[in-house]
N, C-alpha and C positions, 0 to 999 in steps of 0.2 A: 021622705028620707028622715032617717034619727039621727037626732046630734045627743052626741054624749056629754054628760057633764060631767065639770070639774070645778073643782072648787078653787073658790082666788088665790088662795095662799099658792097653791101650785104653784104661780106663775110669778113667784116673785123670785123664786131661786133661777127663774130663768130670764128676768129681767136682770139680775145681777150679774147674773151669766156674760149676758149678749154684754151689758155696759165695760165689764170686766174685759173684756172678748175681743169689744169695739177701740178700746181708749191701748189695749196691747197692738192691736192687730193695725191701728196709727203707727205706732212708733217702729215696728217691724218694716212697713212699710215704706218707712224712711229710709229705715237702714236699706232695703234691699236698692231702693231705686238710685240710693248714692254708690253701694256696690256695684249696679248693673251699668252705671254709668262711669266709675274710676277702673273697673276689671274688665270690662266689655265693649262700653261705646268708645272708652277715649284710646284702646287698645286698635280697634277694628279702623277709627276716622284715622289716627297716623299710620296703620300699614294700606289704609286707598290711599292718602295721600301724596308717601312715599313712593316712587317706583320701582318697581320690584322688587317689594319690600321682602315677602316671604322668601326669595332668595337671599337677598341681605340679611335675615334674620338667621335660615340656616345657617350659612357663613359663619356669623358671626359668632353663634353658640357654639358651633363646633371646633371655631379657634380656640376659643376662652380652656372648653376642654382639653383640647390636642397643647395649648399651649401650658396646662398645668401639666400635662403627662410627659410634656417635655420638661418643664422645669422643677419634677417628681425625679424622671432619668439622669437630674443632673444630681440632685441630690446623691440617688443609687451609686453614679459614678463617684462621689467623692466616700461614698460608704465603703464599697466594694476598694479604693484608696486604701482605706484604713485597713480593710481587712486584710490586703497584700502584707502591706505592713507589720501588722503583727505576726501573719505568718514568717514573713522574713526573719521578726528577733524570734521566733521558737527557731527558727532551721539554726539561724547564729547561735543559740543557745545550744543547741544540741550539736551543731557540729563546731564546738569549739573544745567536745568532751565532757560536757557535764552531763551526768548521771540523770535518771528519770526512774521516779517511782512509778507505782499504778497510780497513785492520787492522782500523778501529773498529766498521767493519760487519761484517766477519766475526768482532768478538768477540760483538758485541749477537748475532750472529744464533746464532752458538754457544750464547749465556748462555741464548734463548730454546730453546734447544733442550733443554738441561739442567734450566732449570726446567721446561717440560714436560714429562720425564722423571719429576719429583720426582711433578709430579700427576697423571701416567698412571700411576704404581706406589700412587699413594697412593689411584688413584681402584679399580686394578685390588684393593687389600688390601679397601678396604672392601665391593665388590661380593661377594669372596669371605668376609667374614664375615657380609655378608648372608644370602650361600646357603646356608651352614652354618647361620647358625641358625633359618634356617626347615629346611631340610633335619633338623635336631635336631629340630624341633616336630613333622615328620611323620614322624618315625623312620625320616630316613634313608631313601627310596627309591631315590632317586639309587645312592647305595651298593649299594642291595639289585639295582639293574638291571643293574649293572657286575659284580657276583656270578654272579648267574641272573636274565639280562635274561629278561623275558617274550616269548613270540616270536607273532606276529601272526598271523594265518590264510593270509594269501596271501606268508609269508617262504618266500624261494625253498629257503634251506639251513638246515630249523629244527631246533633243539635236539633235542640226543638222548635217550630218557630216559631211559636206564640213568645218566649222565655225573654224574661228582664235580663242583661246580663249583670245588675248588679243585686237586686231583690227579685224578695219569691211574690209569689199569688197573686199575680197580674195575670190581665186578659191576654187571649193570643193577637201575635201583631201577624201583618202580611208577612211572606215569602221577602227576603232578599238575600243576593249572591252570596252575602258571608253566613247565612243561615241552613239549619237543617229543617226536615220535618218532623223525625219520631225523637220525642224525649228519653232520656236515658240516666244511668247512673251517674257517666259522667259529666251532664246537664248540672245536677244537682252541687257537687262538684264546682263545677263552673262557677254557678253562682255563690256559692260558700267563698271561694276565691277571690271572687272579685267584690265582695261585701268586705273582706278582712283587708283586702286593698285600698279600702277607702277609710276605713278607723287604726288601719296600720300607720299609712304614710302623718297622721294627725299624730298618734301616740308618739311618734320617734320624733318628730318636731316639740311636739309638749314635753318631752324629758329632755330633749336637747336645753330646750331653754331654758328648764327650771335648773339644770345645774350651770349653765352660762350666769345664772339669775343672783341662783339661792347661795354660791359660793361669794361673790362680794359682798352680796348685803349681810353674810353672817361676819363676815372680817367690819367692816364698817360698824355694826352692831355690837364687836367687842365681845362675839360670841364663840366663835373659833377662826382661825385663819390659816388657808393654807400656804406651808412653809417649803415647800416644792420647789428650786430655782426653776425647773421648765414649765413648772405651769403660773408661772409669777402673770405670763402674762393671762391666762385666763383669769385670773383672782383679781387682777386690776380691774375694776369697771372702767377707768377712763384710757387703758393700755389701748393698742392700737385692732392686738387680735381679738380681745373683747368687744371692742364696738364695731369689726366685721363681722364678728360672727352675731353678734344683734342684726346687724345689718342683715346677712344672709336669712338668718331664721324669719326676719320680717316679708321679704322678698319670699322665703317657701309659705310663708302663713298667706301673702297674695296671691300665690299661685294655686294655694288649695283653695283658697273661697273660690278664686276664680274657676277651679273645673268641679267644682259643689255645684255654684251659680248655673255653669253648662250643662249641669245631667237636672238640676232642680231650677230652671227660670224662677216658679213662684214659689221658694222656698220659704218666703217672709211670710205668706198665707198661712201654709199648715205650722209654720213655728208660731204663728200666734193662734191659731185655734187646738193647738196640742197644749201649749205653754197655759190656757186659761182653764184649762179641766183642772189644776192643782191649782194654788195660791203659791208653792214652793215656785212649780214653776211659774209660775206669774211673776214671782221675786227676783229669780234669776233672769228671765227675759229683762226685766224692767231692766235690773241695775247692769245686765249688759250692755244694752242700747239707747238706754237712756240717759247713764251717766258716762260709763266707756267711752261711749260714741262719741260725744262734744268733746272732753278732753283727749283723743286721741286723733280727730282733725284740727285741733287747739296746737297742740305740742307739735304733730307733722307739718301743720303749716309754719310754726316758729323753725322749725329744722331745718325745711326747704331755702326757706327765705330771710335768714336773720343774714347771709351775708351783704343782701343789699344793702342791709341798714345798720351795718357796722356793729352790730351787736356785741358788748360784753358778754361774758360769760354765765352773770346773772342773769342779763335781758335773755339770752338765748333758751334758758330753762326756768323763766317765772312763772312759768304754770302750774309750777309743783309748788310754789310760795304761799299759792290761794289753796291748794287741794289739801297737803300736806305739810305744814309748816314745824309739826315736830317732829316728823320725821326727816326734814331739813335740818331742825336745829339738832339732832342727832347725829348728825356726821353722815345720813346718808343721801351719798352724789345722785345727782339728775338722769346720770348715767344707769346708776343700778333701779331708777324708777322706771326708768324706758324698758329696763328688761322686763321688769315686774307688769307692765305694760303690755308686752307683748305674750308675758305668759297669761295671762288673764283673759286674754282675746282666745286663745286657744282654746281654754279651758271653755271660754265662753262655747264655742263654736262646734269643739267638741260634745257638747250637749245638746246646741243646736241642731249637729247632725243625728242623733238619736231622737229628737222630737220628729225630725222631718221625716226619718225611716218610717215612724208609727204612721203620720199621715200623710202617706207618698200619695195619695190619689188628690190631695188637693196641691201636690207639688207643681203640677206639670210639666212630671221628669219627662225628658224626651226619652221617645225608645229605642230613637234609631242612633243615639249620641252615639255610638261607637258603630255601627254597620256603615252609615251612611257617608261618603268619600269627602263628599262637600264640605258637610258639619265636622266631621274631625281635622280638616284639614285648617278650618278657622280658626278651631278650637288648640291646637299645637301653636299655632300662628302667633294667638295671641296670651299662649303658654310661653313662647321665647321672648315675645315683646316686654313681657312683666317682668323679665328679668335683663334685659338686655335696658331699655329704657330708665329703670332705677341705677344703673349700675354709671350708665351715662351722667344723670341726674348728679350723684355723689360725684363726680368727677368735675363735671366744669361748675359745682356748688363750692366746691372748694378752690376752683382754680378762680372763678370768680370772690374768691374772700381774700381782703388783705391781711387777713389773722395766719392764712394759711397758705397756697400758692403754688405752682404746679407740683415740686416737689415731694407737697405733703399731701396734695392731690394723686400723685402719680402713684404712691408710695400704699395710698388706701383702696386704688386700684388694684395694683399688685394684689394684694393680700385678700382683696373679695375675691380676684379672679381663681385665685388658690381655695378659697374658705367654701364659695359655695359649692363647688364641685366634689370637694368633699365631703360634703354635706348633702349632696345629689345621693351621693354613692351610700353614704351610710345610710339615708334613709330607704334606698333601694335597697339593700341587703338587711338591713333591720325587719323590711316589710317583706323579704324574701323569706327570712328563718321562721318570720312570724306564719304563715300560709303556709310553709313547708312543713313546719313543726306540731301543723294544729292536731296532729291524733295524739302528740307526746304531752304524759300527765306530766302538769306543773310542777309539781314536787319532785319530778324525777329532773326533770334542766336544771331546777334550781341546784341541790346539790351533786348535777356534772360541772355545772357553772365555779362553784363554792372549791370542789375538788380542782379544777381544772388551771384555778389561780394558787389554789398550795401548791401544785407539781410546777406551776410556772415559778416560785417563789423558789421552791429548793433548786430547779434546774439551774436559776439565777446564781443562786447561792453557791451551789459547787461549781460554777465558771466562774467564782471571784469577779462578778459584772453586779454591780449595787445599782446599776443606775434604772432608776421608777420607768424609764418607758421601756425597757427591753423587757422586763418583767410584762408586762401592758402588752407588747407586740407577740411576747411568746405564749401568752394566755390569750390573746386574738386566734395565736397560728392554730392553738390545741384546740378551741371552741371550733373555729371554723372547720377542722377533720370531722370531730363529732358530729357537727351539723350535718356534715357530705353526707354522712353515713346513716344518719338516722333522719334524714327529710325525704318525703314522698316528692316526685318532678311534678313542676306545675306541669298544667294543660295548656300547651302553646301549639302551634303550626310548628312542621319542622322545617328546621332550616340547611338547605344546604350551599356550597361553595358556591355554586354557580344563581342561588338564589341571590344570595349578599351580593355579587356581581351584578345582579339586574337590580337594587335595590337603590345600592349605594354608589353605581356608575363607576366608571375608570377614575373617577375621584380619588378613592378607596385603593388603587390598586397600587395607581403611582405616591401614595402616601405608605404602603406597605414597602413599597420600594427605598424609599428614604429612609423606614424606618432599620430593617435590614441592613442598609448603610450605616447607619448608627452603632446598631450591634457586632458589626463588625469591624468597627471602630473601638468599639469596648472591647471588645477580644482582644483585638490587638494592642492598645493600649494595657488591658492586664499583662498580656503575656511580654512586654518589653517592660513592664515593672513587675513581673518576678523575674524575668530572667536575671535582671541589671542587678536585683537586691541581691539576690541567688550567687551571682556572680563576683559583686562588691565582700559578701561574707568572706566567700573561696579565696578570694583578691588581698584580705585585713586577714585572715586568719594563716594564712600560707606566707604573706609576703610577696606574691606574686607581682611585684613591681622592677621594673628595667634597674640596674645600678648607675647606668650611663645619666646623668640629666641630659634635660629634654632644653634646658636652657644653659646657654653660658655667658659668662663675658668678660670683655679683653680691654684693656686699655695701654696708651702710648707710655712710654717713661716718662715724656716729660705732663701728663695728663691732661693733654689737648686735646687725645681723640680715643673715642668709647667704642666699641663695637659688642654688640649683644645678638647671640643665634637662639633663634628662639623657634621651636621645632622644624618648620619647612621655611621660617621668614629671615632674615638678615636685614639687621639697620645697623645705620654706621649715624653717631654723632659726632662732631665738630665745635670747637668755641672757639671758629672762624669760617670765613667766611669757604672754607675750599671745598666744601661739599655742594654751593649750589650747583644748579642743573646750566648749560650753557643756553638751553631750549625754553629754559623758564621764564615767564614775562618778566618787567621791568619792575611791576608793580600789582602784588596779588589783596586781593580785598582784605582789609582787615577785619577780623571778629571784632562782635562789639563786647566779647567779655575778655577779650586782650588784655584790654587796661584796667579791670578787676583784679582785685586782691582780697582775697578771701585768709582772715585770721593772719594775716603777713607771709602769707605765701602765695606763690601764682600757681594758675590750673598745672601748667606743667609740671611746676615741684611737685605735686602730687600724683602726678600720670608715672612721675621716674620713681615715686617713691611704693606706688601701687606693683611696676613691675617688680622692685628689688623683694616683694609677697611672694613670687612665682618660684623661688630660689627656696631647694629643700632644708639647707643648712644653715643653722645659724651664723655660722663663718661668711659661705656665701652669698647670703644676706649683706652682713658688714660690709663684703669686701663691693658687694654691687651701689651699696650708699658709698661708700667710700669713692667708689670710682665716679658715680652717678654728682656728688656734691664733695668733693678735695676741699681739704681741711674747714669744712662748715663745722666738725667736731659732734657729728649726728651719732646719735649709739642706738643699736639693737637693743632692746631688750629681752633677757631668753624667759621662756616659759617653760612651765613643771615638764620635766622629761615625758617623755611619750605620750604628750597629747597631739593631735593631728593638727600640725601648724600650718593651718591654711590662713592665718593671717601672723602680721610683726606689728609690733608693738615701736615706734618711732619716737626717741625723744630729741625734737630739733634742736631745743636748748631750755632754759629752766623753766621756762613756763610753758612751754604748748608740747603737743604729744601728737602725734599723726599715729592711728592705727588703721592700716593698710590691710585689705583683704583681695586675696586672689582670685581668678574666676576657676572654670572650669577647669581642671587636669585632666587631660586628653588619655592619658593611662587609667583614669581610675574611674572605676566603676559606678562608686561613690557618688561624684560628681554629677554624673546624668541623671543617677536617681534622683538626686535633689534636686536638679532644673528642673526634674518631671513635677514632683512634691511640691516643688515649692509655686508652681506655675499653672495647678491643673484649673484653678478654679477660675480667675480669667480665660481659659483657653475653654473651659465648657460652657461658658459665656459668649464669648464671640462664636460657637458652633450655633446655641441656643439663636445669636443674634442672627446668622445667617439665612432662619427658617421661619424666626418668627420677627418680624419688622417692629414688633414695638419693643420689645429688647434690644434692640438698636439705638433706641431713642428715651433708653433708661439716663436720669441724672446721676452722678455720682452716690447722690445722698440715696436713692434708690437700690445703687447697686450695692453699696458698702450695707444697705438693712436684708437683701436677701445674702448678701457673703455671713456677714453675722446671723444671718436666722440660720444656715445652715451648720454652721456650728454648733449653734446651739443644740438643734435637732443630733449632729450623731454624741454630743456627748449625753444628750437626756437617753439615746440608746445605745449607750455604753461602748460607742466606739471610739477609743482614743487614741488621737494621732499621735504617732511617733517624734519623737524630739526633731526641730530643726536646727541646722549648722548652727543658726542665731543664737539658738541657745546658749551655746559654749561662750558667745561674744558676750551676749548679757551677761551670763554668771560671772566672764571671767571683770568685766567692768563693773559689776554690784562689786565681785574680792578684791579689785584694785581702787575703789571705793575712796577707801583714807588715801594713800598715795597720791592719789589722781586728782584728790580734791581741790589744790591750790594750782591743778595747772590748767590750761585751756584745751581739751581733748577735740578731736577731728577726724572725721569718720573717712574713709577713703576706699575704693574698692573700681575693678574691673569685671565688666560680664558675670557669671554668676554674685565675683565676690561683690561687684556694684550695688547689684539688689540687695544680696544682705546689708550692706552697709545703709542702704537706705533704707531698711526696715529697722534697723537695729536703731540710726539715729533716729529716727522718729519716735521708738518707743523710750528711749533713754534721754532726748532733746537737747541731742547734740548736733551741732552742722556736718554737711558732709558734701562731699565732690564725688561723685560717681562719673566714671566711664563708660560705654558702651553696655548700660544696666535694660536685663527685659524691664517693662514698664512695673513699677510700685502702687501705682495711683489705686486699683481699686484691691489687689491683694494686701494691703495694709491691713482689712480692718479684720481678716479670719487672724492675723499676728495680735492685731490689739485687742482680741477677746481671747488671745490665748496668755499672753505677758503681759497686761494694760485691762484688764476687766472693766477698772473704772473710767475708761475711756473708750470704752465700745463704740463703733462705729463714728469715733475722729479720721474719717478719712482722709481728714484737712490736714492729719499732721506732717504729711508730705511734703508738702507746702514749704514748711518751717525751717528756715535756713538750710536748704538744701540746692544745688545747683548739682546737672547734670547734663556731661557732652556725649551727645550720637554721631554718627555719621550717616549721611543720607541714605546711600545704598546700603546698611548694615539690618542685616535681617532680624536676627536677635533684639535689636531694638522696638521695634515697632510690629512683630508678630502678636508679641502675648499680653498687652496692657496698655494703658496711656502712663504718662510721665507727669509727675505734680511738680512743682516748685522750679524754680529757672533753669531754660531748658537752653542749650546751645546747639545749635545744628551744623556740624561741619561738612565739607566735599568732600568726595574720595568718589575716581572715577572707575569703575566698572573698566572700561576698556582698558587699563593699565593693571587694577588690583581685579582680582575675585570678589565674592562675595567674602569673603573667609579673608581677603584683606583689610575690605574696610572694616571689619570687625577687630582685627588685631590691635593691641594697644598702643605698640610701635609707630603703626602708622598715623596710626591718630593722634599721637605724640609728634612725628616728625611733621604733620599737618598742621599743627597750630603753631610750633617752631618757625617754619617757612612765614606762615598767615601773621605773627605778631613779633614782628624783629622790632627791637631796640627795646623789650618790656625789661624790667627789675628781676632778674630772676637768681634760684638757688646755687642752678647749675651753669648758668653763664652758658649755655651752647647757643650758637648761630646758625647752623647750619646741618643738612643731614640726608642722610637715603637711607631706603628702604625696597627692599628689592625679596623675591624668591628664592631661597637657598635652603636646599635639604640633606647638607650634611652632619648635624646634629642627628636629624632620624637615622640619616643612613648609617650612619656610627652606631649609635641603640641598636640596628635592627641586625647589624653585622655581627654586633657584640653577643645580642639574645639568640641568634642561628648559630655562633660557631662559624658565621661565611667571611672571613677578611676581607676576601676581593669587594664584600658591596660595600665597604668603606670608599670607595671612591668618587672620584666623579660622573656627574649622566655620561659625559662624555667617553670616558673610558669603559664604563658598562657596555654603553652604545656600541663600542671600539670590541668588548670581549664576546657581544653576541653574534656581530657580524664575521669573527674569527670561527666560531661556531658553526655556520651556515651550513658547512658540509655535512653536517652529524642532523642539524633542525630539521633541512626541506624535503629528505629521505624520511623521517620521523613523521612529517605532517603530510605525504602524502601514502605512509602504510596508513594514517589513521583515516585519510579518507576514500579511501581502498575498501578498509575493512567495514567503513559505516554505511557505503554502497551496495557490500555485501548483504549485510543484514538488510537494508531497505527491501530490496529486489526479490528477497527469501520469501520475507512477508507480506508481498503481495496479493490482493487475491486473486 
């Protein structure tokens, strides 16, 4: 045998080689076996541990989903609010006579167009985290058919078997079920797809973060700053959405190593025998894994665990003190190093997986990672765990720190469970355009893209809407038509209805059911707030109100005894003792806010001074305090003509001022709409809380930051709400300003007018007494970001000298909100009143009268009833028909139908004569 020679020198380039080779393919090494061991083993030992864990993990993912797509809906519903709204003031606008140019129609018809955009994006998000998380529930098939679609018996060009489903020029594998035998066009196809699958899903992650990244550190650098109110909070490094959404992009960067890891085990192998043929890459490996590496289990284990150890702020991020210390003494937070952190890892990785493509054969990519039932079913497993297990972690890390505590715990829960599912979705549709798009030349997207934000900009522009995210959402709606239009369909398995049924189980179906329920609660819900609006216009612009009031009241010559009718109710007061009941105990419990005096008046003086609000005239106003409190020398004050005096303005005497707001007016249209407005957002809350149990179990501080983020949200997309009643109350108390200044003011209010008054004092912080108000406590804080900016989310300000009395059985009370600040709870029995009793003010007035005899009061009465009487309506409704006779009594009604009889029981038995007829006809 001949050996051939070579000379020594040869062998040094290859001894540098192997050394080079050796001392990379170490450190690689490391890294991989600590990834196979944080992504893999400690994933796989807690779901054996657990029992029945891969259930508990579908679960689980698929609430997080289902519950952001409900709290997406709720959103919608307060959008689709506003938009009633404004259609309401164009209908009042136009049908009050005012004239319309073309401009005005080509703005209306623009506005409609843009807010249909808001709800075709908002409707397109929520169906897509629909899919995803049932898609999560069933691990993922969708995904697995867009891998290695299953190919059908009579497919013209089926699957090859030998074929990688994600690279090319591999050997053929065996035969299995989801496999074809003859290779085809659309093989090639296939695998193009699921190559751009796997450097898509990296690229929308890598650009997510570098702008999560690169927009703080340039503000901190003093190099530009973004001046955007809704995106303040992305610009903040230390904001709340800033560090979820680090959080989230971290959590998708462990999800991709970890299904890299699953299709490449020895990916550290060919990364270090790929990485040592350059010195570039030898550079990059190195300083990935070699310095990356230690500081970013350095900093994660400080994250994890600084709350044990009580950590400042300092201690919690000294690790950038040793790495980067002028970049510290620069102003830039620890915060924007973590981003820079994570985008680097990316960057890292993203290169890594292009070394490992080149030497896939010393990967030991499995081949059957997507055929084989077993292996993907691990592999999803411990795709949910990596996110469900970090998500945990942040949660009881915080509730375990005394810096911070369930609330602020709960609160950064919230917002991951929102962040990352949107971030699911975007990187699924980013990676969708991306594969769909691949025959369309760059330079042609680019400037559809470029055009597609000017036409979003002018659209903006002529519907008078400036606000930066409708522009955003209408340039999303136009890009996404384009995309429909000009993307090829992936290759997937087809799906049909009764497929998704064997997939996703009656799971699926009775959650469709609910969801249906929803929507047509939304219908319904719109269509009684246009109607009411539609109505209220027709109601204010016509005058369509009764002349007769709905209230009156009587009093004795010598002014002993008060009598007030008040639609179907009658109460009679006494300043003695001759109205008690003969049946009534000796001795009924007393309140313990009896002996309270609030500003030098008792609860009562404000319940009699809340009703004399109900009274449409200023006379009969007066003459109701007059009657209500004799010669206390109390005066009305009047307000500018023809503004809608749903509240009186009270001066008891030279220092204090009661201003009295009324509740709901039973005639006006007005009225409902604004319980509806002013109440939605608590009521789509307790819906939300019904379905989903940890909204239930939201803290206040919780609730008041999603009521304010949703604010936020529709004015960043230009939808803005319509003035509430309150408003009138604040401006008119900002213009009585000076006046008011030297006296003691008092907020006071019944049923609707209650809440106002509790909204109103709180944002002007003044005391108040409400009556029979729906709850305040968490709609406070959409009020204090609308009047009170710089008290956003004080949901405490409820709290603040405020006292308020319910009645037990009063429904109004306790449907739509909780009650903040001192709460009094009275009786009122159901089997004597209605529901619609104990809500009345009367009664609940004569209730505390009886409950606290001998107190100091305005009006001096002792005694009282309260009873059913509907001749005030009957009077109205006699008055508005033209009918005289139904001015009378039930009694006498009673008395004119039974006179009747003769003419009635002829009439009702043609009619059921004739309705037998027709039955019998059409029979078959």
């Amino acid at each position: 045998m001949s050996v051939q020679y070579r000379h020594p020198d040869d062998y040094k380039p290859v001894k540098r080689t192997s050394r080079r080779r050796g001392l990379l393919f170490a450190c690689c090494y490391l890294t991989g076996k600590i990834s196979h061991v944080a992504f893999s083993f400690i994933p796989t030992l807690l779901t054996r541990l657990v029992p029945r864990a891969d259930s508990l993990l579908a679960i689980g993912m698929l609430y997080v989903f289902i519950q952001a797509m409900g709290m997406l809906g709720g959103l919608v519903v307060l959008a689709l609010s506003g938009i009633v709204s404004q259609f309401i003031a164009w209908f009042n606008y136009v049908f009050a006579g005012n004239d319309l140019s073309w401009y005005d129609l080509l703005m209306s018809t623009t506005k409609c167009y843009v807010f249909y955009a808001i709800i075709r994006c908002s409707w397109f998000l929520g169906l897509s985290l629909w899919d995803i998380g049932w898609q999560s529930y069933a691990e993922y098939p969708s995904l697995r058919d867009l891998l290695a679609p299953p190919v059908t018996t009579g497919e013209s060009s089926p699957r090859s078997t030998g074929s990688n489903p994600v690279f090319t020029g591999v050997p053929t594998q065996p035969r299995s079920p989801r496999r074809a035998t003859v290779p085809g066009r659309e093989e090639i196809r296939r695998r193009k797809q699921a190559k751009m699958l796997l450097y898509g899903t990296i690229m929308v992650l890598l650009v997510t973060t570098a702008i999560i990244s690169i927009i703080p550190l340039l503000c901190e650098l003093g190099v530009w700053c973004l001046r955007v109110d809704w995106l303040q909070g992305l610009a903040d490094a230390s904001s709340r959405l800033n560090r979820m959404c680090r959080f989230s992009l971290l959590v998708g960067l462990f999800q991709w190593t970890q299904q890299f890891q699953f299709i490449f085990p020895r990916w550290y192998r060919a990364a270090g025998v790929g990485a040592a043929k350059s010195w570039k890459s030898t550079l990059i490996m190195w300083a990935g894994y070699c310095i990356l590496g230690p500081i970013s289990v350095t900093r994660l284990l400080q994250w994890t665990f600084y709350p044990l150890f009580g950590l400042d702020v300092a201690g919690r991020t000294s690790i950038y003190n040793f790495i980067a210390p002028h970049l510290v003494s620069i102003g830039v937070s620890p915060q924007t190093m973590d981003g820079i952190l994570i985008l680097l890892w990316m960057l890292q990785l993203l290169y890594v997986s292009h070394i490992v493509v080149k030497e896939i054969s010393l990967s030991d990519w499995q081949k059957d990672a997507f055929y084989d039932d077993s292996m993907w079913l691990e592999n999803t497993i411990q795709f949910k765990c990596m996110f469900l297990v970090p998500m945990l972690l942040l949660f009881f890390r915080g509730f375990a720190s005394p810096q911070m505590g369930f609330t602020y715990a709960q609160n950064d829960l919230i917002v991951l469970t929102l962040v990352y599912p949107a971030l699911l979705v975007l990187v699924w549709w980013c990676t969708y355009a991306y594969i769909s798009l691949r025959y369309v030349k760059f330079y042609r997207f680019a400037v559809a893209t470029a055009l597609t934000y000017v036409v979003s900009g002018i659209l903006c522009e002529v519907a008078q809407i400036s606000a930066g995210g409708a522009r955003l959402v209408v340039w999303a709606h136009l890009m996404r038509q384009l995309i429909k239009r000009a993307s090829i369909p992936l290759i997937t398995a087809p799906r049909t209805g009764r497929s998704k049924r064997r997939i996703h189980g009656v799971e699926r179906a009775w959650c469709v059911l609910v969801l249906r329920v929803f929507l047509g609660l939304l219908l319904l819900f719109l269509a009684v707030r246009l109607g009411l609006g539609i109505l209220a216009c027709v109601q204010d612009n016509r005058g369509l109100y009764p002349s007769t009031p709905f209230i009156s009241v009587h009093k004795s010559p010598n002014d002993d005894r008060v009598t007030v009718d008040h639609a179907v109710m009658s109460s009679n007061f006494a300043r003695d003792g001759s109205l008690n009941l003969d049946t009534e105990p000796e001795y009924l419990a007393r309140y313990a806010i009896c002996d309270q005096y609030f500003c030098g008046l008792h609860i009562t003086d404000y319940g009699l001074m809340t009703l004399a609000a109900y009274f449409t005239t200023l006379e009969d106003q007066q003459a109701a305090i007059d009657a209500f409190f004799p010669g206390q020398g109390m005066e009305v004050i009047p307000i500018d003509e023809g503004d809608d005096r749903f509240w009186v303005e009270i001066q008891v005497d030279e220092n204090r001022t009661v201003i009295a707001i009324k509740g709901t007016d039973v005639l006006r249209a007005s009225d409902y709409n604004e319980d509806i407005r002013m109440w939605t957002e608590p009521v789509v809350t307790s819906l939300l809380s019904t379905v989903f149990p940890t909204v239930k179990i939201w803290s206040p501080g919780t609730t008041a930051m999603v009521l304010d983020a949703e604010q936020e949200i529709l004015s960043a997309m230009g939808i803005p709400r319509a003035d509430y009643k309150i408003t009138k109350i604040i401006e008119y108390v900002e213009a009585s300003a000076d006046r008011l200044a030297q006296r003691e003011v008092v907020f006071t209010g019944h049923s609707l007018g209650g809440g106002i008054a509790l909204a109103a004092a709180a944002l002007v912080n003044k005391p108040v007494v409400a009556f029979s108000p729906p709850g305040m406590y968490q709609s406070i804080s959409k009020h204090l970001y609308r009047y009170a900016p710089d008290r956003r989310q004080d949901f405490q300000a409820t709290h603040n000298q405020s006292v308020t009395i319910v009645s037990e059985n009063d429904l109004v009370s306790h449907i739509f909100d909780t009650h903040g600040g001192l709460v009094q709870t009275t009786t009122c029995s159901t089997e004597r009143f209605a529901m619609i009793g104990c809500h009345m003010l009367e009664n609940q007035m004569c209730n505390m009268i009886r409950h606290c005899p001998g107190c100091q009061t305005r009006h001096g009465f002792k005694s009282c009833t309260f009873e059913y009487d509907s001749k005030i309506v009957r009077a109205g409704v006699a008055e508005a028909l033209d009918m005289p006779y139904l001015d009378q009594s039930p009694a006498d009604i009673l008395q004119i139908i039974v006179s009747l009889r003769s003419y009635i029981v002829p009439l009702l038995f043609t009619g059921l004569a004739a309705f037998l007829l027709v039955y019998f006809e059409w029979l078959p």
